[in-house]
KOLPA-678549 format. One line per 4 residues: number of its first residue (from 0); their letters; for each residue x, y, z of N, C-alpha, C. Coordinates in steps of 0.1 Angstrom, whole numbers, m for minus. Each point is the difference from the previous one (the first is absolute). Layout:
BEGIN
NUM) a) X:Y:Z:X:Y:Z:X:Y:Z  ...
END
This chain:
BEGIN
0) xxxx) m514:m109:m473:3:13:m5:m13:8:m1  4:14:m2:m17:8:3:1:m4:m20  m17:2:0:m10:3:m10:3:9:m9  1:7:m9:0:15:m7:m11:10:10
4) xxxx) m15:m6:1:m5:8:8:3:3:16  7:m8:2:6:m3:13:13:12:4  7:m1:m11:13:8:m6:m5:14:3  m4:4:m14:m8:12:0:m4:3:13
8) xxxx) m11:m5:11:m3:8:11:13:0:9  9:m5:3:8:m1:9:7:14:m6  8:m1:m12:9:9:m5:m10:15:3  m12:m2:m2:m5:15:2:m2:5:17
12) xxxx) 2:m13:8:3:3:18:10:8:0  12:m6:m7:12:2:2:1:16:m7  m5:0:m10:0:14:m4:0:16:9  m13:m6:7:m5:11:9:7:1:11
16) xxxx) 7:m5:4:6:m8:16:14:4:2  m5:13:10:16:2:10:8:m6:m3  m2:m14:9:12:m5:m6:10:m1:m8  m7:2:m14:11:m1:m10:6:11:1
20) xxxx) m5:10:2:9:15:m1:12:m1:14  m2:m6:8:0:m2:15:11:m9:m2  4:m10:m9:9:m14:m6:8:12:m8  1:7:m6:8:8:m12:m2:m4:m16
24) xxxx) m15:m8:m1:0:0:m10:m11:11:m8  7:2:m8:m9:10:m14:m10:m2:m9  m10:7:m7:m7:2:m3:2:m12:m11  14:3:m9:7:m7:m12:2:m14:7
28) xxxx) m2:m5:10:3:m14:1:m17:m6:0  m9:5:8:m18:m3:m2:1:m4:m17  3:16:m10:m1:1:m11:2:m19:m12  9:1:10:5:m14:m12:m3:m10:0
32) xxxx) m3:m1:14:m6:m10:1:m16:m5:m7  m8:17:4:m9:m3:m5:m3:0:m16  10:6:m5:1:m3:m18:2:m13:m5  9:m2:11:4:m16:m4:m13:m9:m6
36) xxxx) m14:1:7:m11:m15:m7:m5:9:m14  1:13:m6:0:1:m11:10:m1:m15  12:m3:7:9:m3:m8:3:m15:m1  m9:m7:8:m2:m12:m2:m10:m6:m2
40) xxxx) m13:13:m6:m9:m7:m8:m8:m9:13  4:8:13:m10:m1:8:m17:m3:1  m10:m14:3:m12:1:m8:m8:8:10  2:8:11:m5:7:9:m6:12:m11
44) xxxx) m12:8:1:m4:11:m6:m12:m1:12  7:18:m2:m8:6:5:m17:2:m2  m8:m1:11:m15:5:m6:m7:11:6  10:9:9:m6:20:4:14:m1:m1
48) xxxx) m2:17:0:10:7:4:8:3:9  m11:m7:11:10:m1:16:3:m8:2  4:m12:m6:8:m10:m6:14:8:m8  0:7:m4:11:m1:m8:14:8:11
52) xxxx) 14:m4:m2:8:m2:14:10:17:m14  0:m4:m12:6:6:m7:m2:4:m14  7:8:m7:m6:1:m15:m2:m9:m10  10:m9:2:0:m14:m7:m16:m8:1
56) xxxx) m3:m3:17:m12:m4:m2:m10:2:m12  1:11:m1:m10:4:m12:7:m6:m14  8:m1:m3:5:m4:m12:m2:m16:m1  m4:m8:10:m3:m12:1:m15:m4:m1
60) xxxx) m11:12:5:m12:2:m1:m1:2:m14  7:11:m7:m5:3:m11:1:m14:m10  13:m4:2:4:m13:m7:m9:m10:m4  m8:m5:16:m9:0:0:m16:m1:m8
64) xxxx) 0:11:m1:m11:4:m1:m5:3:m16  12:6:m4:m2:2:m17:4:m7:m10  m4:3:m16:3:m11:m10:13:2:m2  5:m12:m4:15:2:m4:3:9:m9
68) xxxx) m4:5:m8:3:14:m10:m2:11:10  m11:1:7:1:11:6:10:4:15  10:m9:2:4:m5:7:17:4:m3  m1:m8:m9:14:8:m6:3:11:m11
72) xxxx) m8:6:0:m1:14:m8:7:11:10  m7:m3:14:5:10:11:12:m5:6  7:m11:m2:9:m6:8:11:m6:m6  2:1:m16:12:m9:m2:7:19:m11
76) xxxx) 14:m5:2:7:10:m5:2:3:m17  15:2:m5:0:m4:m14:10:m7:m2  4:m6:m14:9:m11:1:7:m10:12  6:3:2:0:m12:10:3:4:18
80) xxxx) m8:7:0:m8:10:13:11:1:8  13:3:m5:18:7:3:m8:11:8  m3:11:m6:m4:18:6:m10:m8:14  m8:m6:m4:m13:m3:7:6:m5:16
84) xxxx) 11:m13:m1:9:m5:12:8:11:5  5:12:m10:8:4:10:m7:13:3  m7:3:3:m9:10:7:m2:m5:13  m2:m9:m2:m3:m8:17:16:m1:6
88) xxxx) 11:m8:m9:10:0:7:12:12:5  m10:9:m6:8:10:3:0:7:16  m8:m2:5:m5:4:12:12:m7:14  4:m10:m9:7:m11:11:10:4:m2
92) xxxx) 8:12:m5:11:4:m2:5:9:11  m12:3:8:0:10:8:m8:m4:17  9:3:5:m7:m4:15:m2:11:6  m8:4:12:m6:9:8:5:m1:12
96) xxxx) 8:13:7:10:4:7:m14:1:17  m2:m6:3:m11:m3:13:6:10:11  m5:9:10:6:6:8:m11:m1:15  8:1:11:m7:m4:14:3:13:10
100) xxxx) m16:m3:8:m3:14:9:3:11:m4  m7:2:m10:m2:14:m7:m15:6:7  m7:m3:8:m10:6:5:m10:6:m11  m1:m9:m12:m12:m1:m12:m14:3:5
104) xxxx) m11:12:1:m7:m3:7:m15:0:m12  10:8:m7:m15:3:m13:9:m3:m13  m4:m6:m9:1:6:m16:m4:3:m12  3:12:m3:m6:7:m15:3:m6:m9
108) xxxx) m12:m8:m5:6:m6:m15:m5:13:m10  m3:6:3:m11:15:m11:14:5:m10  m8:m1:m16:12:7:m8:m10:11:m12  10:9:1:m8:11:m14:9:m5:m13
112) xxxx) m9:m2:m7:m3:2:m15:m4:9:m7  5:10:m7:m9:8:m7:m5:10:9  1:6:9:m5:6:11:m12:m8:9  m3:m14:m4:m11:m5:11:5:m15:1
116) xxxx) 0:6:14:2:m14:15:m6:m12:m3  5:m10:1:m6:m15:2:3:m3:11  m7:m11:3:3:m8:12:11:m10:2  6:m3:m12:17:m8:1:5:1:m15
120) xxxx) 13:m4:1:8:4:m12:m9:m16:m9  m9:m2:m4:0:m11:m8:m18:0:m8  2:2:m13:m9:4:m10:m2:m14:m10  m12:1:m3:m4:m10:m12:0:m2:m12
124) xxxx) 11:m3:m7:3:2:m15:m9:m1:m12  1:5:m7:m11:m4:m12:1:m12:m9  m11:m10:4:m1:m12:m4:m14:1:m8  1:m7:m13:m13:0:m13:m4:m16:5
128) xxxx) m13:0:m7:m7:m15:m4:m5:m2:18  1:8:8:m6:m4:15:m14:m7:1  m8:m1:m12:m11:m8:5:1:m16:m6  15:1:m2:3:m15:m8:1:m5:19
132) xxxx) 3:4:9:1:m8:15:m14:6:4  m5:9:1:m11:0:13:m8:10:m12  m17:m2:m2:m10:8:m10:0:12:3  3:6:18:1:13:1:10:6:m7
136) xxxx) 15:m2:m4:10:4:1:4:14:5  1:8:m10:5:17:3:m10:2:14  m12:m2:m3:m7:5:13:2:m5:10  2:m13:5:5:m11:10:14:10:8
140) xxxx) 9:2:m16:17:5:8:m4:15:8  m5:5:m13:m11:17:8:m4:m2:17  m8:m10:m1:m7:2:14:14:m2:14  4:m10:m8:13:m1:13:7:10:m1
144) xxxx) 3:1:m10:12:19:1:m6:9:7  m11:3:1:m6:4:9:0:3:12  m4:m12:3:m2:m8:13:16:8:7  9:m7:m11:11:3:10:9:6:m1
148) xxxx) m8:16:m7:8:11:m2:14:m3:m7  m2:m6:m11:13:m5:m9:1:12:m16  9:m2:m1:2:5:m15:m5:m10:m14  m5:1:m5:m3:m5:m10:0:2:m14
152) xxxx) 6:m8:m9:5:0:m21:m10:m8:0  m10:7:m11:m6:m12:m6:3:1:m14  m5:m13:m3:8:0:m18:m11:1:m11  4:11:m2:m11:6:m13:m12:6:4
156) xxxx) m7:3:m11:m11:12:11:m16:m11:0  0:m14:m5:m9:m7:0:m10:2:17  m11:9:0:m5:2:18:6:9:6  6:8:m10:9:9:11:m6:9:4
160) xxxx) m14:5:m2:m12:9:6:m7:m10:12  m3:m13:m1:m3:m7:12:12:m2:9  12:1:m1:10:m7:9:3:17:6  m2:11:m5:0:12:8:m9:3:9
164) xxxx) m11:m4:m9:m14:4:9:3:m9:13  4:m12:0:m1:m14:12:9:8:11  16:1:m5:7:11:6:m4:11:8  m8:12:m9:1:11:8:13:7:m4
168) xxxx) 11:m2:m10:10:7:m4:2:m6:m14  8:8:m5:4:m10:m16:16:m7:4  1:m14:m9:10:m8:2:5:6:m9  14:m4:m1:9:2:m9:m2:m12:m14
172) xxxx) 4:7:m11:m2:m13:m11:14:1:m8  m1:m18:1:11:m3:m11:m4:m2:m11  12:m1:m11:m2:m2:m11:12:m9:m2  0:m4:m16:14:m6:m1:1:0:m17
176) xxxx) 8:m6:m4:m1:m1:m16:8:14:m7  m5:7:m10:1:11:m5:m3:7:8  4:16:m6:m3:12:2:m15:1:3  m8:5:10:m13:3:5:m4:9:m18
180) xxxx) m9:m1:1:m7:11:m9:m6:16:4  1:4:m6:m3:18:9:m18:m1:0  m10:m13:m3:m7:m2:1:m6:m4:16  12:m10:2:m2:m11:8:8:5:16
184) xxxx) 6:13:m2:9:7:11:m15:9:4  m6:5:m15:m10:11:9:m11:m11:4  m3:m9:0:m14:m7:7:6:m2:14  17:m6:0:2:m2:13:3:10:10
188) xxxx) 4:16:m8:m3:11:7:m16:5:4  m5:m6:m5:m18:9:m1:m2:m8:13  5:m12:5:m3:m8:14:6:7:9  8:11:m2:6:2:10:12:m9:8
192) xxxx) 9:m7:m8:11:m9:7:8:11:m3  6:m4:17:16:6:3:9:m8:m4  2:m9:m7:12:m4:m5:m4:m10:m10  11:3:m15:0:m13:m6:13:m8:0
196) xxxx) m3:m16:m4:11:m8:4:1:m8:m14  8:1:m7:4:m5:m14:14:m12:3  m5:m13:m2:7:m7:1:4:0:m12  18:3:m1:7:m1:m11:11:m17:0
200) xxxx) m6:m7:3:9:m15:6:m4:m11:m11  m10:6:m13:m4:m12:m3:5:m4:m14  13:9:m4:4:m1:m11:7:m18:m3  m3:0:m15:8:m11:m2:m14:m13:3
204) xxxx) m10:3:6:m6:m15:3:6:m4:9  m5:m13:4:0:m14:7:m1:m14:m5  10:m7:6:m1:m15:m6:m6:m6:19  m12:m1:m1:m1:m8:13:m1:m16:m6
208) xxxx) 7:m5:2:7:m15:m2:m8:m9:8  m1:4:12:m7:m9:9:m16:0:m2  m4:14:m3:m16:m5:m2:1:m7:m15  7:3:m11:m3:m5:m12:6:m23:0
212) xxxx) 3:5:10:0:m14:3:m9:m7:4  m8:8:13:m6:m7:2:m14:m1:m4  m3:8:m13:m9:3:m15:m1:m15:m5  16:m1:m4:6:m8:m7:m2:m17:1
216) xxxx) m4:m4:15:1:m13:9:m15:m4:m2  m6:13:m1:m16:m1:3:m5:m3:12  6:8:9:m1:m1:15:m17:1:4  m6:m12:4:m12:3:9:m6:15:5
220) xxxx) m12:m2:10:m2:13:6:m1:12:m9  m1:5:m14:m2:11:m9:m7:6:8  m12:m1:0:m12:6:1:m4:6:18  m8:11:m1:0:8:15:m11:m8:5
224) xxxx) 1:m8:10:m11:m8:7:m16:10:m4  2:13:9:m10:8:3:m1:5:m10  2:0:m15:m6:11:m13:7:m10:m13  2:m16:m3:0:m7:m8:5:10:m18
228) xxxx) m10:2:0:4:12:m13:7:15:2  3:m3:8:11:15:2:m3:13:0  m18:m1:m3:m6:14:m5:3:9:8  2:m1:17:3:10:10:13:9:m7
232) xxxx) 12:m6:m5:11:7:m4:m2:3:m13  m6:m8:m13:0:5:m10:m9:1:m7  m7:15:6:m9:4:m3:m2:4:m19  m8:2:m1:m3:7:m16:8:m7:m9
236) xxxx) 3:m8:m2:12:m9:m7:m7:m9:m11  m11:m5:2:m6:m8:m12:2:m12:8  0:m12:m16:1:m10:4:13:m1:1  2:m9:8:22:m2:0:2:m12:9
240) xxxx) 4:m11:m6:4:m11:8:6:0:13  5:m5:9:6:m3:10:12:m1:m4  5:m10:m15:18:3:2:0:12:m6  m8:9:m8:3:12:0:2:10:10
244) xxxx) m7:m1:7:m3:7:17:13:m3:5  9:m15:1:13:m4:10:8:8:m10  1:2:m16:9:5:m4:2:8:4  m11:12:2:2:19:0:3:m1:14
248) xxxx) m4:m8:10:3:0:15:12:m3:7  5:m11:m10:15:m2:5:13:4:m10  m5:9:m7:9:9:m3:11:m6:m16  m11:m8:m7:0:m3:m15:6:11:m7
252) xxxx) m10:8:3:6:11:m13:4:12:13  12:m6:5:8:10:9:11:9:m11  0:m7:m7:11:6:m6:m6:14:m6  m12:m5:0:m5:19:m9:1:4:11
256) xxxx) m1:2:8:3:12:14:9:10:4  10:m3:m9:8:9:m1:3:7:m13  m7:0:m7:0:6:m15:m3:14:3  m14:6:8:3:11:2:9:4:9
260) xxxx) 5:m5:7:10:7:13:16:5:m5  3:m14:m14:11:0:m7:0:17:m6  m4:m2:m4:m3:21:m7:3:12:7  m6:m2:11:8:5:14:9:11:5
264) xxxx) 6:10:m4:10:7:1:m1:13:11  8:5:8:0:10:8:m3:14:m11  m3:0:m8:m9:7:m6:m9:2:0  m6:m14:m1:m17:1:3:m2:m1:17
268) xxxx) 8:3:7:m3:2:15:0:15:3  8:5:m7:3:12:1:m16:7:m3  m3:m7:m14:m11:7:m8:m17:m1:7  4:m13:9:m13:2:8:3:2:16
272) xxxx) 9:2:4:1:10:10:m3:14:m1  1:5:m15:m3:13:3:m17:4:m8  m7:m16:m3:m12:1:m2:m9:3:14  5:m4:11:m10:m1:12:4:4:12
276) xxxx) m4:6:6:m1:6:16:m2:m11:10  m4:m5:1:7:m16:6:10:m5:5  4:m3:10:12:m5:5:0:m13:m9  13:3:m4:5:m11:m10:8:m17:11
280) xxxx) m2:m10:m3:11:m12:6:6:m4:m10  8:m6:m5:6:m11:m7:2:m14:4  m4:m10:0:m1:m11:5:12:m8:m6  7:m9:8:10:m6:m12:13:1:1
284) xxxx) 3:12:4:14:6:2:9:m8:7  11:m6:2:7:m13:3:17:7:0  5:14:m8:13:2:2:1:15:6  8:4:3:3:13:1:3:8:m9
288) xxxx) 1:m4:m14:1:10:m8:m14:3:m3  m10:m11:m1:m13:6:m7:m4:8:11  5:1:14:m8:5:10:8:14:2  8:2:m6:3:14:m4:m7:7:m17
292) xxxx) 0:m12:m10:m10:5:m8:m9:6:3  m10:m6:7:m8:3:7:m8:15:5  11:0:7:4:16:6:1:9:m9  11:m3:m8:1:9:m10:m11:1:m11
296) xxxx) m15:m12:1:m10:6:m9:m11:4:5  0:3:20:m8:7:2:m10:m13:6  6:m9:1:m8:m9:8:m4:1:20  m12:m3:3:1:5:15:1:m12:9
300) xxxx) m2:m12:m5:2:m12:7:6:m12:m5  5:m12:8:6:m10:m9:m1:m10:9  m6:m11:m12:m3:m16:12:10:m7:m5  9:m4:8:9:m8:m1:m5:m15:m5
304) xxxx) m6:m7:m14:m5:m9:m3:8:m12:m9  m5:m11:m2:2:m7:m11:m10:m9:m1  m10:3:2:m13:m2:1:m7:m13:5  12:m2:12:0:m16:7:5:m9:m10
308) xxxx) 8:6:m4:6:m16:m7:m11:m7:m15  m7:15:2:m11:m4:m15:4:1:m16  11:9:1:3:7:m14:14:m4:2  13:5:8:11:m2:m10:9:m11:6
312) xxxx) 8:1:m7:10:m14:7:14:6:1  3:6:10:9:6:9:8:m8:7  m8:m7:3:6:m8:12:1:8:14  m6:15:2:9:7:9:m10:4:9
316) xxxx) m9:m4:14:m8:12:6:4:9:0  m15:5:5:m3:15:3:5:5:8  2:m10:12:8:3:10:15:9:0  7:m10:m10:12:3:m5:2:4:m6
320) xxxx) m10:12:m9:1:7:m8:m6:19:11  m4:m6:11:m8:8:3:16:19:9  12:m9:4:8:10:2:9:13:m7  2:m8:m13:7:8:m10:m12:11:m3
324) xxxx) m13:1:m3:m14:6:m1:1:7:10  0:m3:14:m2:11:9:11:12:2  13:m6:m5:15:8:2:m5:7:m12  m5:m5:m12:m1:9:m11:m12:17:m2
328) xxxx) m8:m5:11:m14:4:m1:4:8:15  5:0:12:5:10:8:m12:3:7  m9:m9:m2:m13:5:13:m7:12:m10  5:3:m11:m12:17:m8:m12:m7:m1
332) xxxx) 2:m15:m6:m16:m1:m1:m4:m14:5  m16:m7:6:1:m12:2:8:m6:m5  2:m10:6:9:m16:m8:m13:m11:6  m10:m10:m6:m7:m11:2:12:m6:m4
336) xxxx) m7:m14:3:4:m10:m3:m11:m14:2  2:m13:m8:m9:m9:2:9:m10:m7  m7:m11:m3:4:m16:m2:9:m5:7  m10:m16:5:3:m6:8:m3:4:18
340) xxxx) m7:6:7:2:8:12:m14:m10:3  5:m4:12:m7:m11:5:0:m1:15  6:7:8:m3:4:13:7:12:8  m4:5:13:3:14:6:16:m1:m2
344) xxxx) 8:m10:1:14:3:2:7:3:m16  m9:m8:m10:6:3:m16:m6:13:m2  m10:11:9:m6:12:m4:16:10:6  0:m7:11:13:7:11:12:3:m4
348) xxxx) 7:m8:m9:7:2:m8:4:9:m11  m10:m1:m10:m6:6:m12:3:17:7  m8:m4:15:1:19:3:15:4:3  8:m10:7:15:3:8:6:4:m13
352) xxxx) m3:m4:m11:10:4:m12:m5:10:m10  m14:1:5:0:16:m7:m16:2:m6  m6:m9:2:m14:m3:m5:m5:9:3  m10:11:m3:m15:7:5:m11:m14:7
356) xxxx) m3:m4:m10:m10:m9:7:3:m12:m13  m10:m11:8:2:m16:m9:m12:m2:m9  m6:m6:m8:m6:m4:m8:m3:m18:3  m12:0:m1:m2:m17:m3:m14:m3:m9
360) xxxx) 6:m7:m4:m12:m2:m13:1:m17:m1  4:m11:0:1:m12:5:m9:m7:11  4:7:10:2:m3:12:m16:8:2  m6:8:0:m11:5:0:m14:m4:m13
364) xxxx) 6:m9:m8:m8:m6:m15:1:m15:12  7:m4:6:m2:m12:7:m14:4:14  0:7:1:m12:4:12:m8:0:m9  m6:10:m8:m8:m2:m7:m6:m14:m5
368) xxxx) 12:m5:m9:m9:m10:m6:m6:m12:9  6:1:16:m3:m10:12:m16:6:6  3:14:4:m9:2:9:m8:12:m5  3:5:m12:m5:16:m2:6:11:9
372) xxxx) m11:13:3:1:4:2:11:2:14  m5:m13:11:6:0:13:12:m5:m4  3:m10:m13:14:m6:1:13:10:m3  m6:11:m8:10:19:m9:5:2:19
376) xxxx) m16:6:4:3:4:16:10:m4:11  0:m16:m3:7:m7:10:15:m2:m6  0:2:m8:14:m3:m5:7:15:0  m6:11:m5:3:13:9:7:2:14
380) xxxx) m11:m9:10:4:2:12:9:m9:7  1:m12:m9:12:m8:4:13:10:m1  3:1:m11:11:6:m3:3:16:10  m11:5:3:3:13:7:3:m4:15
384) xxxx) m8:m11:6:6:m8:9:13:m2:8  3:m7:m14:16:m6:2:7:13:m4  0:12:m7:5:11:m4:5:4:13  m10:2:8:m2:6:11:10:m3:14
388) xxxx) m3:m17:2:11:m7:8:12:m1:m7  6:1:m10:14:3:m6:m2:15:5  m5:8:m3:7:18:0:0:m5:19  m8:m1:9:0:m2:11:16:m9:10
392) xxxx) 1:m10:m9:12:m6:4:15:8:m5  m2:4:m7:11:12:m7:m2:16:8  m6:2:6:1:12:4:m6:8:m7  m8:1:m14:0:11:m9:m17:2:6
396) xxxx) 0:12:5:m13:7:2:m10:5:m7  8:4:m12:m5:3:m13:3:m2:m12  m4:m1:m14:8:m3:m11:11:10:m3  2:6:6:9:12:m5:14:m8:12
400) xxxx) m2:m4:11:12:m13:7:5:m8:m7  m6:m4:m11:3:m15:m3:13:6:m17  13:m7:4:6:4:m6:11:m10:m4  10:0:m10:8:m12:m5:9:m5:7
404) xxxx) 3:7:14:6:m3:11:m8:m14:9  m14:3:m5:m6:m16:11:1:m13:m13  8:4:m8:2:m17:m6:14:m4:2  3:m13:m6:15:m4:2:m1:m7:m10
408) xxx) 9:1:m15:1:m4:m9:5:m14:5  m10:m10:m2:12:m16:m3:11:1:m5  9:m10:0:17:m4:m7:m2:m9:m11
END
């Protein structure tokens, strides 16, 4: 029988190869196959990026590569990672309606936001602690957003005069927690950001079970090969042990996390919407009634989140949360969406039901902590890729084609 590395090169022949298109098989049949050696704990890892066949790769690199705290901080859900699983399963609920000799000769992936064009429906969410994977962080994700004309959240304003200057434009910033302060609204207006993004998802805390377990076991591996004392991520801190460091990392004192968010009320959205000139987001939003709240308090955008399966226990993707939102919201203002979104066909979907554009923050924290700067890049262009050959095999020429008509609900 072949090798893993044997496997791997064959499967990526086959990838490229008439043939298979030529046989009638789909994109979605390559796909599974090649997920298959990471769901089995596969010992193949990648070492470039032109190595890697899919997004996953990277999530086996990063695995790889980083300490076990820092490792599952970005990757395990909350209580018993119910929300976290079905974000992913939600995708398999829905299959993609394939269509032939449509004479496909070009396609526009280009979408406006806010009145300015990107190069595809799919933006980088705002993820904190980035130099816990790679010492560049914010600047590392900066240079690739760049690179590849992406939209970009970054989280908090930590560099946010270097991550514009790197740009050449200002990124959008998130926040999360409480109410912004009319302090902390004017420094992020004095940068000049066209939009802020207040993740309201974090009420209540988190019980992540699985990292406090594996706290708990005294799991090997703590420590970052490359920075032993952790000083790269925690900076200014004093002295502070290491199981201090796994507590605050794997989400010990999760439970305060939601203390400010608990307080929370469409009052105080109301009250700082009409503190700032800013395009406002709300991050979070998961029903159709809040997404009519919404509207009604003057909100201009809405990311369909649950923050990957990090904060609540729904049990419900994004995915599946993402239609009642668009029927409620009628196209007046973006609709994002994110968690879970892990290749072109889970972006394809997201749009047929009503998405503006996708969000990944996972899946792009796995480039990073593998490759830096080129791994944000390449994991960008994977997915715009495969985006591309789905809108291509469907007929849709442009994102404005792609519509709930090219899915077919499973039974």
């Amino acid at each position: 029988s072949l090798g893993s590395a044997d496997r791997r090169a064959f499967l990526t022949f086959l990838a490229a190869s008439p043939l298979l298109a030529a046989a009638g098989f789909t994109p979605g049949w390559v796909d599974e196959i090649l997920e298959a050696p990471v769901a089995a704990q596969d010992a193949v890892v990648i070492k470039s990026v032109r190595e890697a066949l899919n997004v996953f790769d990277f999530e086996a690199a990063a695995r790889a590569k980083l300490s076990v705290p820092h490792f599952i901080e970005f990757d395990l859900g909350v209580f018993n990672d119910e929300t976290l699983r079905a974000n992913r399963e939600a995708f398999t609920k829905y299959q993609i309606k394939m269509r032939r000799l449509l004479g496909v000769s070009k396609v526009d992936q280009s979408v406006q936001i806010f009145g300015v064009t990107w190069e595809a429906p799919i933006f980088l969410c705002p993820v904190g602690r980035l130099t816990a994977l790679n010492r560049e962080g914010n600047l590392a994700v900066a240079r690739a957003a760049k690179a590849k004309n992406t939209l970009e959240i970054m989280s908090g304003t930590q560099q946010l005069a270097e991550v514009n200057a790197l740009r050449g434009q200002p990124v959008w910033i998130g926040v999360q927690g409480g109410a912004p302060s009319q302090t902390t609204l004017r420094q992020i207006e004095a940068a000049g950001t066209p939009a802020l993004v207040w993740a309201i998802d974090g009420v209540g805390g988190g019980n992540q079970i699985g990292a406090r377990a594996v706290q708990r076991a005294g799991v090997p591996n703590l420590e970052r090969k490359d920075d032993p004392r952790c000083n790269t991520c925690h900076k200014n801190e004093g002295r502070i042990t290491l199981s201090d460091r796994m507590s605050e990392v794997i989400g010990a004192l999760g439970s305060l996390k939601g203390e400010a968010a608990n307080q929370v009320s469409w009052n105080d959205v109301k009250r700082v919407r009409d503190m700032t000139r800013m395009k406002m987001v709300l991050k979070g939003i998961v029903t159709g009634e809040d997404a009519e709240l919404s509207l009604q308090n003057g909100i201009d955008g809405i990311i369909v989140s649950n923050h990957g399966g990090h904060e609540d226990a729904s049990g419900r993707g994004t995915l599946e949360c993402l239609p009642e939102i668009a029927a409620a919201v009628g196209g007046r203002i973006p609709v994002l969406i994110d968690s879970g979104f892990r290749s072109g066909a889970d972006v394809y979907k997201a749009l047929a039901l009503g998405a503006t554009a996708v969000g990944l923050g996972r899946a792009y924290s796995w480039g990073l902590a593998s490759f830096g700067q080129q791994g944000v890049e390449t994991v960008i262009e994977l997915l715009r890729r495969e985006l591309q050959a789905v809108m291509a095999q469907t007929g849709a020429t442009s994102i404005a084609k792609i519509s709930p008509a090219s899915l077919i609900t499973r039974n």
